[in-house]
C-alpha positions in Angstrom: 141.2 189.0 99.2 142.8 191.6 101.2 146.4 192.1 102.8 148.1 189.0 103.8 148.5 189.3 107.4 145.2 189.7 107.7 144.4 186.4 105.6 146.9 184.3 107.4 145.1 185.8 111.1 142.0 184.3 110.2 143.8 180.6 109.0 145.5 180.2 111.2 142.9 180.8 113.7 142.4 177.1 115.7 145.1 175.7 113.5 147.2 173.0 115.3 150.2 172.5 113.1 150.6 174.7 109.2 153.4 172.8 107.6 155.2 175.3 106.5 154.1 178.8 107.4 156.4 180.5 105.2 155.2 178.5 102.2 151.8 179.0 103.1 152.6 182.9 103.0 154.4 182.9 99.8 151.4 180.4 98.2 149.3 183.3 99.2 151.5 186.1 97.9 151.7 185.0 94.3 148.0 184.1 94.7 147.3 187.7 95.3 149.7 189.2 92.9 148.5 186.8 89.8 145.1 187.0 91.2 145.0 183.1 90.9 143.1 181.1 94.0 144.5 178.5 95.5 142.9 175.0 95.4 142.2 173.7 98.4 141.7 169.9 99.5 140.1 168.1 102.1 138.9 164.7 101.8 135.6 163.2 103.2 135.1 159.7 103.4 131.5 158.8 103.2 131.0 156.0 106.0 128.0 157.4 107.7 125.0 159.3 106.1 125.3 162.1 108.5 127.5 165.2 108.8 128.3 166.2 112.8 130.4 169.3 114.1 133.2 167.3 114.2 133.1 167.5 110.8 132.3 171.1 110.1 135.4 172.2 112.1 137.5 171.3 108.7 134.3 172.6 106.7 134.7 176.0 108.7 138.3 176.6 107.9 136.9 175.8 104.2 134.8 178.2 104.1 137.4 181.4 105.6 139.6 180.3 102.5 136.2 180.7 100.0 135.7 184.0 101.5 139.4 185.0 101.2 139.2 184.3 97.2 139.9 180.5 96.9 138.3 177.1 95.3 137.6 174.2 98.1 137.6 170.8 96.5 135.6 168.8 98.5 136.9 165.6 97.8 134.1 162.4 98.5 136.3 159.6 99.0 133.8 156.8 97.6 136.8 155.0 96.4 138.8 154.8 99.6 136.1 154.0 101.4 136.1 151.0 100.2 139.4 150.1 102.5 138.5 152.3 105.1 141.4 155.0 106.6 143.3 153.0 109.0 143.8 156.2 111.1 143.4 155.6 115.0 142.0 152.4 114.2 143.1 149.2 116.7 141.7 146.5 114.1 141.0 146.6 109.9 137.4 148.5 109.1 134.6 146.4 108.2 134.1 146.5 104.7 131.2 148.9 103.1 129.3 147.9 100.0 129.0 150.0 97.4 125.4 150.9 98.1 126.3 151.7 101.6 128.6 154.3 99.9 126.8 155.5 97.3 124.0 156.1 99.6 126.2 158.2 102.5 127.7 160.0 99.6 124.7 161.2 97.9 123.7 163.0 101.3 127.3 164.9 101.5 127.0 167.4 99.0 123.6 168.8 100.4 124.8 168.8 103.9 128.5 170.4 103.5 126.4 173.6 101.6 125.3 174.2 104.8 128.6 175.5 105.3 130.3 176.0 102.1 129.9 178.8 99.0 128.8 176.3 96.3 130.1 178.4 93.7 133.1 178.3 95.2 133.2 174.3 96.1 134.4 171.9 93.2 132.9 168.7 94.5 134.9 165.7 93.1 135.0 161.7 93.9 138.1 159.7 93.9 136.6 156.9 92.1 136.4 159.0 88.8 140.2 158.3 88.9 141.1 155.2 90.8 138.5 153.1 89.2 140.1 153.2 86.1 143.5 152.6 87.4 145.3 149.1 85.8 147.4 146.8 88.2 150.4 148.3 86.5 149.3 152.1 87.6 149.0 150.3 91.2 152.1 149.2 91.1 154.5 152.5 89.8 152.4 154.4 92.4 153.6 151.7 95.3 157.2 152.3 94.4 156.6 155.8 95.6 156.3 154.6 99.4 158.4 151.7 101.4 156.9 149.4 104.2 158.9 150.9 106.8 157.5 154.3 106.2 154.4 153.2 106.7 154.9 151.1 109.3 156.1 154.0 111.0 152.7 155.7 111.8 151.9 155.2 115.4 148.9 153.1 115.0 150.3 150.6 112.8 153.0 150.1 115.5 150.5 149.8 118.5 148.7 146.9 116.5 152.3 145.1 115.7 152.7 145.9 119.3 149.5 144.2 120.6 150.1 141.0 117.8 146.8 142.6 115.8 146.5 141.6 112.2 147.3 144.7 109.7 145.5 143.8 106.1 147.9 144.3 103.4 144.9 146.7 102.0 145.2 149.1 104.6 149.0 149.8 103.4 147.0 151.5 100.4 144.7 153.9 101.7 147.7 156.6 102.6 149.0 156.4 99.4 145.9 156.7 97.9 145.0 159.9 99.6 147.9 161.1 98.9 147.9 160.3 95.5 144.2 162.7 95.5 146.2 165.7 96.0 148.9 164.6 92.9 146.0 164.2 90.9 144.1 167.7 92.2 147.4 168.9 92.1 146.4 171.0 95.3 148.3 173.8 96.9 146.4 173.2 100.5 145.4 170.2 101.7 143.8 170.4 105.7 142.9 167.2 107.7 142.4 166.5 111.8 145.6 166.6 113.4 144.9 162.1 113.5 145.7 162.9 109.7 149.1 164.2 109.5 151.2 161.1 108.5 148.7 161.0 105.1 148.5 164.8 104.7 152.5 164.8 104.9 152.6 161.4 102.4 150.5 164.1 100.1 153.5 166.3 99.7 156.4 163.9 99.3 154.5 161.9 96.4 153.8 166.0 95.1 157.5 166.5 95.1 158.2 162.8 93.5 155.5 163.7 90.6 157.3 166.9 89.8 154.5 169.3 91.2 155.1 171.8 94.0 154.9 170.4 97.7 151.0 171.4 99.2 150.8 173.6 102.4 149.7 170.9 105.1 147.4 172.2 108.2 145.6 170.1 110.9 143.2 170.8 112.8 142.1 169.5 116.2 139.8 167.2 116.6 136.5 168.3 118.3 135.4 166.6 121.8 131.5 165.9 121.4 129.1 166.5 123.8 130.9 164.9 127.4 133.8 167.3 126.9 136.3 164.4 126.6 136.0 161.8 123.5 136.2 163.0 120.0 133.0 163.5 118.9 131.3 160.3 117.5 128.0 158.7 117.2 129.0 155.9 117.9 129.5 157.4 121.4 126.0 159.3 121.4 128.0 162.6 122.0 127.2 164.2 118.9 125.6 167.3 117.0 124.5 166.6 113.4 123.9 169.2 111.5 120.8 167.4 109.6 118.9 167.3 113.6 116.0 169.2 114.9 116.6 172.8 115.4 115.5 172.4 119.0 117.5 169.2 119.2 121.0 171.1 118.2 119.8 174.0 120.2 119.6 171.6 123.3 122.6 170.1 122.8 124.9 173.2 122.6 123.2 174.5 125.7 124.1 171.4 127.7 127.8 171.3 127.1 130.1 173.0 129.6 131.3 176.7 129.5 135.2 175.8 128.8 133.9 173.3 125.7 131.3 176.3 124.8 134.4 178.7 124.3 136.2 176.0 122.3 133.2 175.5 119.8 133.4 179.2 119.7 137.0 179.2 118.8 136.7 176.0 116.0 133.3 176.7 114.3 133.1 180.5 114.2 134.4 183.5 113.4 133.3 185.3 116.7 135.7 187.8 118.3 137.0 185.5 121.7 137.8 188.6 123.5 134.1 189.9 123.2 132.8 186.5 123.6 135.0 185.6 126.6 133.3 189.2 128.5 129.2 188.0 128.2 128.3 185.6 130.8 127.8 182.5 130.0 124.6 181.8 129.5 124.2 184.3 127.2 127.3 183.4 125.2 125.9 179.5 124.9 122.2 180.9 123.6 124.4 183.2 120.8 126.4 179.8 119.9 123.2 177.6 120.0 121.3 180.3 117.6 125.0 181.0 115.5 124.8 177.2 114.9 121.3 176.7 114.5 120.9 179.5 111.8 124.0 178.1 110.0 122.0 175.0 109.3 118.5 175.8 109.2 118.1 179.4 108.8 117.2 182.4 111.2 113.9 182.1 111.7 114.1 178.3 113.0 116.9 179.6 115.5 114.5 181.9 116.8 111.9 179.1 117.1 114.5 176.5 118.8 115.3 179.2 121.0 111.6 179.9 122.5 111.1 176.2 122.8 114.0 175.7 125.0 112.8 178.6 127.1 109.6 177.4 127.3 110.8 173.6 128.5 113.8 174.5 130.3 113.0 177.9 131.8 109.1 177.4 131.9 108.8 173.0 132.5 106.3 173.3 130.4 105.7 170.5 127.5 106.1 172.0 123.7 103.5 173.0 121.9 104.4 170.9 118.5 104.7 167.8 119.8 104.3 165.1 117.2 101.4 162.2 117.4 102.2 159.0 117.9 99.8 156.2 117.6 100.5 153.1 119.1 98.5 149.4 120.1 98.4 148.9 123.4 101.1 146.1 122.9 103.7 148.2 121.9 107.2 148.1 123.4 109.0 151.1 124.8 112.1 150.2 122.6 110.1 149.4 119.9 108.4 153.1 119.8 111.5 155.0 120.0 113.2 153.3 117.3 110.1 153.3 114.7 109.0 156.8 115.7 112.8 158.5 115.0 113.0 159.6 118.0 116.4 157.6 118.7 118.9 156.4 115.3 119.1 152.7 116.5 117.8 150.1 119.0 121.6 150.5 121.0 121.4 154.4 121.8 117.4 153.1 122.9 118.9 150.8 125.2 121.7 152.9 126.5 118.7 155.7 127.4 116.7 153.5 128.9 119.5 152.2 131.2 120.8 155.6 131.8 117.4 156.8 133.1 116.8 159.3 130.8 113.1 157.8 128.9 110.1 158.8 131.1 106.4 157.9 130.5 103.9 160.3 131.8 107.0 161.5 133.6 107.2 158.0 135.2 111.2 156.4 134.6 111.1 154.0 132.3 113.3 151.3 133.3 112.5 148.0 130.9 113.3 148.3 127.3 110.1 145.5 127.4 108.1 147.8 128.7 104.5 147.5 127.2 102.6 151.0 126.9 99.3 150.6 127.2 98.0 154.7 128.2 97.8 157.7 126.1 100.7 160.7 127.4 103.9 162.0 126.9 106.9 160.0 125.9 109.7 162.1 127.0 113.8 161.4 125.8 116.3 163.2 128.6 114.9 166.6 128.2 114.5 168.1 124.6 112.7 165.0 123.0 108.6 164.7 123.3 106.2 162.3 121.8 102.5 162.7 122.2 101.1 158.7 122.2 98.3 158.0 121.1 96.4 154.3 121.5 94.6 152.9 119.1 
């Protein structure tokens, strides 16, 4: 595991906030000296199927701890997502239905391996303890918080503040979380820096339960592709790890140099020094091909790599452009969303108004808009469809 300054150099790498240092250091001495890994937490909660960057920046800091010598437990939250984490949140979440969980959190395990040693990931759900919990268990737990502690957390007070309903359910999901590490009984537990108030819950319900405090470190969150909102697909400025090669490949290269230097910082292990010294270009292409062969293996890098050159260097169309085939009745919208090559009819839309679908490289300004002629269907500049009528 190796000496401990070196070990705490590569945590605390990106870190925001370790609560408390000193304890961290010790945690790691005695782990070290007994040759004992640590167990360390971080909890997903499955309300979408697909894994983004966002995401892999806790997933990253994961993994240096698996290479130092210690177990992840990679904690599926399928029972607090039934109340939904309250965190930065201006209303209640709408409630998800079991399938809707079950199906998101069947896709989680595959996807965080792309990042994670599995034989050094314990991957445990929440409901295999809170399901069987009696009203009475709910209730001894509650005594372990007050209302005005959690009343305290900044977004609670800005919906009071703007007269906007809090659910009495919501009052559970901090306590619940924290109640994941009592039952892990984890020594680490790392979140976004949005998640400190339920990470720091975590260790004062430790301490009530008789078990040593966990070491608390956040992380910030990462700004998608525009460079200034968190990322999100709800805002369209995503990276999931489960797209195209080419698609991921295209993305990275379009973000700007200070975001490509933060990425560097958050999702790898790259010297900054050495990075900061190529020029940028070339510095985006080893990111794009770093993150591309993290996901999809070497070989696929290489191949997303050649197809940018040869649309973005060369304007030239791809050579693998998937067949469409279409009546000549078919709506614009209609083709994008059936073909895949958008997630849902609103990100259609939003392309269409934003300029970016082109038809035989005319604009395509109508989401009505009936093709009736055989060409390329291009999406901003990385996504191609060859249609075909029939």
């Amino acid at each position: 595991m190796g000496d401990i300054s070196a070990q705490l150099a590569r945590i605390k790498r990106g870190c925001s906030e370790i609560i408390e240092e000193g304890q961290l250091k010790n945690k790691l001495t005695l782990s070290l000296k007994n040759r004992k890994p640590l167990k360390v937490k971080a909890g997903f909660d499955p309300t979408a199927a697909d894994i983004h960057l966002g995401h892999t920046v806790l997933l990253s800091k994961l993994r240096v701890f698996q290479e130092l010598g210690h177990i992840v437990y990679f904690l599926i939250g399928d029972f607090t997502a039934r109340i939904g984490d309250p965190t930065g949140q201006n209303k209640a979440r709408p409630p998800m239905s079991s399938e809707q969980i079950k199906a998101n959190a069947s896709t989680y395990e595959t996807q965080a391996y792309k990042v994670l040693i599995p034989e050094k990931t314990k991957v445990v759900f929440n409901n295999e303890w809170f399901s069987g919990m009696s009203l009475s268990d709910t209730i001894d737990l509650l005594k372990h918080s007050t209302v005005s502690q959690i009343l305290a957390r900044a977004d609670f007070r800005k919906r009071i503040k703007d007269n906007v309903d809090i659910r009495a359910h919501e009052f559970l999901y901090p306590l619940l979380q924290a109640y994941d590490s009592v039952h892990l009984n984890a020594d680490i537990e790392i979140g976004g820096t949005d998640q400190k108030f339920n990470l720091l819950l975590g260790r004062e319900l430790q301490r009530d339960f008789g078990q040593e405090e966990q070491v608390v470190i956040t992380l910030p969150l990462l700004e998608g592709t525009d460079g200034v909102n968190k990322m999100s697909k709800s805002l369209g400025n995503y990276i999931s790890i489960n797209e195209r090669p080419e698609e991921i490949f295209g993305k990275v290269m379009s973000v700007s140099d200070a975001l490509m230097y933060r990425y560097y910082e958050l999702l790898t292990d790259y010297d900054l020094t050495a990075v900061k010294a190529m020029h940028p270009k070339e510095a985006k292409e080893k990111l794009a091909c770093a993150l591309v062969s993290r996901f999809h293996g070497e070989q696929k890098a290489a191949e997303a790599k050649s197809a940018f050159e040869k649309v973005f260097k060369r304007k030239e169309i791809p050579t693998a452009v998937v067949e469409y085939k279409v009546s000549k009745k078919a709506k614009v919208i209609d083709i994008l969303l059936k073909s895949g090559l958008v997630k849902s009819r609103n990100e259609a839309r939003r392309l269409i108004l934003q300029g970016a679908v082109r038809h035989i490289d005319a604009k395509v300004c109508d989401e009505n808009f009936i093709i009736d002629q055989a060409g390329i269907l291009k999406v901003g500049s990385r996504r191609f469809l060859k249609i075909i009528i029939i």
